[in-house]
C-alpha positions as CSV (number, residue, x, y, z in Angstrom):
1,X,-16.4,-4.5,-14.9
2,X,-17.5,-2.4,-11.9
3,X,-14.5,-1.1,-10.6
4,X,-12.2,-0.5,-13.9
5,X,-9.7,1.5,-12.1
6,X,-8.5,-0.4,-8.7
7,X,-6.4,1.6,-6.3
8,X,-4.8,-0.1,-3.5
9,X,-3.2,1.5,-0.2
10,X,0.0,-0.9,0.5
11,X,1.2,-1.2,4.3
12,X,-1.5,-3.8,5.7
13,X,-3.6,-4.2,2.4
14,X,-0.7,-5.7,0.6
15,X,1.9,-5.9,2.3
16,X,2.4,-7.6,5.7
17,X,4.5,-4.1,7.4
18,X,1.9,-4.4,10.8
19,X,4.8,-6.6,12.7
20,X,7.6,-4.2,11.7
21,X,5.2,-1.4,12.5
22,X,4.6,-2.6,16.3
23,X,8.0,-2.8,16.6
24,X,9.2,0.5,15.1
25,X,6.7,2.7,16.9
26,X,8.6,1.9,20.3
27,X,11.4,3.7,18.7
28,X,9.8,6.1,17.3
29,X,7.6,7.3,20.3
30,X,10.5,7.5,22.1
31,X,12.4,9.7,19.5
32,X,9.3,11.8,19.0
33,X,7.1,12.4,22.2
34,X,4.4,10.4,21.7
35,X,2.7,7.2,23.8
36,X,4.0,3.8,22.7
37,X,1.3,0.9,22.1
38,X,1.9,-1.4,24.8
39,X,1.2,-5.2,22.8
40,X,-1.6,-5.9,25.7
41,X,-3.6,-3.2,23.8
42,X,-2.7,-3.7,20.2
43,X,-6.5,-5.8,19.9
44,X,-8.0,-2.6,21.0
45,X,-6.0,0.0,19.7
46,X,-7.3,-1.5,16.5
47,X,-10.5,-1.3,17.0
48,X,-10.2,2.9,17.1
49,X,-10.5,5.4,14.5
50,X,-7.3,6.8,12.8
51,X,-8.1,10.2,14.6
52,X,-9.0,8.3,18.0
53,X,-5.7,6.5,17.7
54,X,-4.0,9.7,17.3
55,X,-5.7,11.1,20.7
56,X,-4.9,8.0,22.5
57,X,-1.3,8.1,22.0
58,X,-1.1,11.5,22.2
59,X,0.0,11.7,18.8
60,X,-0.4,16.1,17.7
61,X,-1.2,15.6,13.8
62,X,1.2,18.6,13.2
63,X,3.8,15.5,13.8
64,X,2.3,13.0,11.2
65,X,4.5,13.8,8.7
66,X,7.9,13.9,10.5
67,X,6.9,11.1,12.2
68,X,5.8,9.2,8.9
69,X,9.2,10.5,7.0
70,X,11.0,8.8,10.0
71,X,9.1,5.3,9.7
72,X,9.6,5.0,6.3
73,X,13.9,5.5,6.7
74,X,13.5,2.6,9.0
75,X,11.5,0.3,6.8
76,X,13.9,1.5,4.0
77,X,16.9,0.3,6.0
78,X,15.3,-2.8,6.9
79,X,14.6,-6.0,5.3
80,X,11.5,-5.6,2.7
81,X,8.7,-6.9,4.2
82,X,6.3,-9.6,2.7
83,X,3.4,-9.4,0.9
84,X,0.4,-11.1,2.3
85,X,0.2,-14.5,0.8
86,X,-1.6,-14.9,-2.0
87,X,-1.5,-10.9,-3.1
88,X,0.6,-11.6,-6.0
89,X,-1.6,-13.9,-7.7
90,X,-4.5,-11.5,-7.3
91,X,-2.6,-8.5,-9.0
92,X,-1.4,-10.8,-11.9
93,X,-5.3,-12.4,-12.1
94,X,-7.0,-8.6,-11.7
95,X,-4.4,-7.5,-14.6
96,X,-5.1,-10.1,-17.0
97,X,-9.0,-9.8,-16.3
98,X,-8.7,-6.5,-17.9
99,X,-8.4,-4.1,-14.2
100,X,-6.3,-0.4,-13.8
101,X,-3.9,-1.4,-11.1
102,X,-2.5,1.5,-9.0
103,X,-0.7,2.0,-5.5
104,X,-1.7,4.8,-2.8
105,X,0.2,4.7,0.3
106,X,1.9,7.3,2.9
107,X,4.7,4.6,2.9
108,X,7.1,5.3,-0.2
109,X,7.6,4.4,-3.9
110,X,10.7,3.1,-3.5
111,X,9.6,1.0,-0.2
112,X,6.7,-0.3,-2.5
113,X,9.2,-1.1,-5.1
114,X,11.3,-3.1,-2.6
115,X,8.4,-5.5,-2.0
116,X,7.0,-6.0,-5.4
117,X,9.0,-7.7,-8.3
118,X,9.6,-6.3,-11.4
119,X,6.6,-8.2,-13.0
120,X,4.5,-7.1,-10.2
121,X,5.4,-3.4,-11.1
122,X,4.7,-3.5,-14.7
123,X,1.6,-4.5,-13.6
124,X,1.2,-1.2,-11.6
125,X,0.1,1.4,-14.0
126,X,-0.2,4.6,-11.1
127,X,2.2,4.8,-8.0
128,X,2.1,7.4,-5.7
129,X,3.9,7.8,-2.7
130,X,4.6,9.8,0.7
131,X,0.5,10.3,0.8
132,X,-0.4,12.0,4.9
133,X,-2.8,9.6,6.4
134,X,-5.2,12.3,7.3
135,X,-4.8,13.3,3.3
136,X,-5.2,11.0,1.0
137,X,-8.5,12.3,-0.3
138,X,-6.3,15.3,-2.6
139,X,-3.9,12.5,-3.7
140,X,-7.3,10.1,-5.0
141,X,-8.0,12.9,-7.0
142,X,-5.0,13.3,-8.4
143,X,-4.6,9.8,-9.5
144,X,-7.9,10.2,-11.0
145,X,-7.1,12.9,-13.3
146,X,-3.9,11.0,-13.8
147,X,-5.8,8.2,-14.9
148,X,-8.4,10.0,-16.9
149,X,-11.6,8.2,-14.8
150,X,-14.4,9.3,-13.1
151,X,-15.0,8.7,-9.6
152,X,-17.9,6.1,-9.6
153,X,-15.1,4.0,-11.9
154,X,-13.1,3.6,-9.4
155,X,-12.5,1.6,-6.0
156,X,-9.9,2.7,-3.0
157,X,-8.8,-0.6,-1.1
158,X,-7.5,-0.1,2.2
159,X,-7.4,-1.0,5.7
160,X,-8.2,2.0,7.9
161,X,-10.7,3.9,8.8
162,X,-8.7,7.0,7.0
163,X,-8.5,5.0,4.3
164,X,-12.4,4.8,3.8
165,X,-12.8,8.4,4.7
166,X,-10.4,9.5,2.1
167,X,-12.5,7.6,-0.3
168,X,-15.8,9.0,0.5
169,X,-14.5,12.6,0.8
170,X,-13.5,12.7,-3.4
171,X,-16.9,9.8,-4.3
172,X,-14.8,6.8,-4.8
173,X,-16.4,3.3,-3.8
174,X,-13.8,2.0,-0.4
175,X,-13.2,-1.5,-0.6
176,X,-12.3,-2.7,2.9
177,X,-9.9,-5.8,4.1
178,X,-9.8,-7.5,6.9
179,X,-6.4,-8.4,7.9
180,X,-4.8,-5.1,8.1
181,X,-4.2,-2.1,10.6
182,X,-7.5,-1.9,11.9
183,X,-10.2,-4.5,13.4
184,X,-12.6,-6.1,10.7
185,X,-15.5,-5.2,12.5
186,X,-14.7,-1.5,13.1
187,X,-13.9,-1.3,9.3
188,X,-17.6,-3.2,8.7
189,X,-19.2,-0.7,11.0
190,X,-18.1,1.9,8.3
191,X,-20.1,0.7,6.1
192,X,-17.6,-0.1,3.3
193,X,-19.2,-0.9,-0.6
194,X,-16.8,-3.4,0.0
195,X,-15.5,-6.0,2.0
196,X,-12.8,-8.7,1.5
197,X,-12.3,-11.4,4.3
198,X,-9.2,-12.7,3.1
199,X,-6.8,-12.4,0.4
200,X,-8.5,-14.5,-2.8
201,X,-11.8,-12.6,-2.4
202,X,-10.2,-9.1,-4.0
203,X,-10.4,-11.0,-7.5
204,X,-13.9,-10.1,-7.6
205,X,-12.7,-7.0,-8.2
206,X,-12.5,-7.8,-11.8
207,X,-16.2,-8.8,-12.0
């Protein structure tokens, strides 16, 4: 197996959160100072680099993690969102095949917990939680000491441009997907070890 330990980032790699996100971040811009996306820009917006997205809306970074802490009491006092169709089959297969599952995400546990079952979590042997999106590199280093594996064991799946950063920054292989946060092609441009088109194709992960 190439990838023994699998770590997946959550909001837009497994779970569907980018509608609730769209709609939250009106709120939240106005609460915090910061430029809304208008919905006529959302195609390009993605296109952008975390930190360019961040200098677009006039976002300081300073404000990440308030502004993070606030999202997450919103998605906590909403509905869960879904998973992407098909997601739960893939943990279950990547499980059985023999795969470390674990979750990264700057969303938290107990959000992640709201979306996945109780089967789903057994199948989750790391979760970590409240990661800054500019910072995930310290918390992939964690979970590999946590985990006891080397870094060329293991793959970060995400769907950012942060996301593949952070992976690079600590020499984990970044597995990108194309139905998340940011545009496909930016996240090709990036030159990803890894990239999944849709859903099914993450069971090669177990290969």
């Amino acid at each position: 197996m190439r990838y023994p330990l699998v770590i997946f980032d959550f909001d837009g790699t497994l779970a569907d959160s980018f509608p609730f996100f769209v709609k939250a971040q009106h709120a939240l811009a106005q609460r915090h100072g910061f430029t809304a996306i208008d919905e006529e820009r959302v195609e390009d917006l993605r296109r952008l680099g975390t930190r360019e997205l961040l200098q677009e809306l006039k976002f300081p970074t300073w404000k990440v993690p308030i502004v993070a802490a606030d999202f997450i009491r919103m998605m906590r006092g909403a509905p869960p969102v879904p998973l992407f169709p098909g997601v739960a089959d893939v943990l279950r297969q990547l499980r059985e095949r023999g795969a470390r599952l674990a979750i990264l995400t700057s969303n938290s546990v107990e959000n992640v917990r709201r979306v996945l079952d109780a089967e789903l979590m057994e199948a989750i042997e790391l979760i970590d939680g409240g990661a800054h999106v500019l910072g995930k590199h310290r918390r992939i280093a964690r979970m590999l000491k946590q985990a006891r594996a080397d870094a060329s064991q293991a793959i970060y799946v995400g769907d950012q441009v942060s996301d593949g950063e952070a992976a690079r920054r600590v020499g984990v292989a970044f597995g990108a997907v194309g139905w998340g946060y940011s545009h496909a092609d930016t996240l090709r441009a990036m030159g990803a070890e890894e990239f999944f088109e849709t859903v099914p194709e993450l069971g090669r992960l177990a290969l």
